[in-house]
C-alpha positions in Angstrom: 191.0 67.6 112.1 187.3 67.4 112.9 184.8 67.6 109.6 181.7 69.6 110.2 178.5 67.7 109.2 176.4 69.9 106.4 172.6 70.2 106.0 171.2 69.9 103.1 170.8 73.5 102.8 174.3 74.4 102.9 175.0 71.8 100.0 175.8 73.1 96.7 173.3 72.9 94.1 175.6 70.3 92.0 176.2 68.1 95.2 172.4 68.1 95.9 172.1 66.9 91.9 174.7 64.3 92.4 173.3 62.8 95.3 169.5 62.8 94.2 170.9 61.2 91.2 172.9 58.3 93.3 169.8 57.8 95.7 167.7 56.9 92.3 170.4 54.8 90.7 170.7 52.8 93.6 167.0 52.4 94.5 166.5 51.4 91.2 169.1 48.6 91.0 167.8 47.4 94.3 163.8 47.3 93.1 165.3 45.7 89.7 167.5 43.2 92.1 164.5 42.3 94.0 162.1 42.0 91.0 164.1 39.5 89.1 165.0 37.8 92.3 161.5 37.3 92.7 160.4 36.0 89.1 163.3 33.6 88.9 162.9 30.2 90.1 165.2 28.7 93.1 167.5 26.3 90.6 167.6 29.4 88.6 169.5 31.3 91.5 173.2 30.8 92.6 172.4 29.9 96.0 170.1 31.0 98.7 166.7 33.0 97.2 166.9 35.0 101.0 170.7 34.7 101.0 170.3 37.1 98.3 167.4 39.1 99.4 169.1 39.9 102.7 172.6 40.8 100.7 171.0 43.2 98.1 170.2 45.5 101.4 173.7 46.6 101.7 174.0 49.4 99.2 175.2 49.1 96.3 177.4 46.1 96.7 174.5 43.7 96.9 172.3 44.3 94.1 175.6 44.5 91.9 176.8 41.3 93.4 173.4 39.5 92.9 173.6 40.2 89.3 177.3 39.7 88.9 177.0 36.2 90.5 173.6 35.3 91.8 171.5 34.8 88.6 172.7 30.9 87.0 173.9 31.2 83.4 173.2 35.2 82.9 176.2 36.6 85.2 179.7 37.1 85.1 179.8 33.3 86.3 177.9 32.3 83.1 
């Protein structure tokens, strides 16, 4: 069964909420991802500084990863 793509316009009012509110989460956790990326030193980075700059482009996966694993002794790695 073929799905019908929307326009914004025909979006309810609560999924244009929802998804506003996900495009600002995630932009945020990327811009925070970058900017600590950025002030933290290269032996203070689990890996490749650009390694991780490239990953934190793909969504959400890569900012969470970064600070899940990337950042030495303040991750889940710690």
């Amino acid at each position: 069964m073929a799905h019908k793509k929307q326009s914004w316009s025909e979006f309810s009012g609560g999924k244009k909420t929802m998804m506003v509110v996900a495009s600002i989460v995630q932009v945020s956790l990327t811009v925070a991802g970058y900017r600590d990326l950025a002030r933290r030193s290269a032996d203070e980075v689990e890996g490749s500084k650009l390694a991780w700059g490239v990953a934190m482009l793909a969504n959400w996966v890569g900012p969470i990863a970064y600070f899940a694993k990337g950042r030495k002794g303040l991750g889940l790695n710690a």
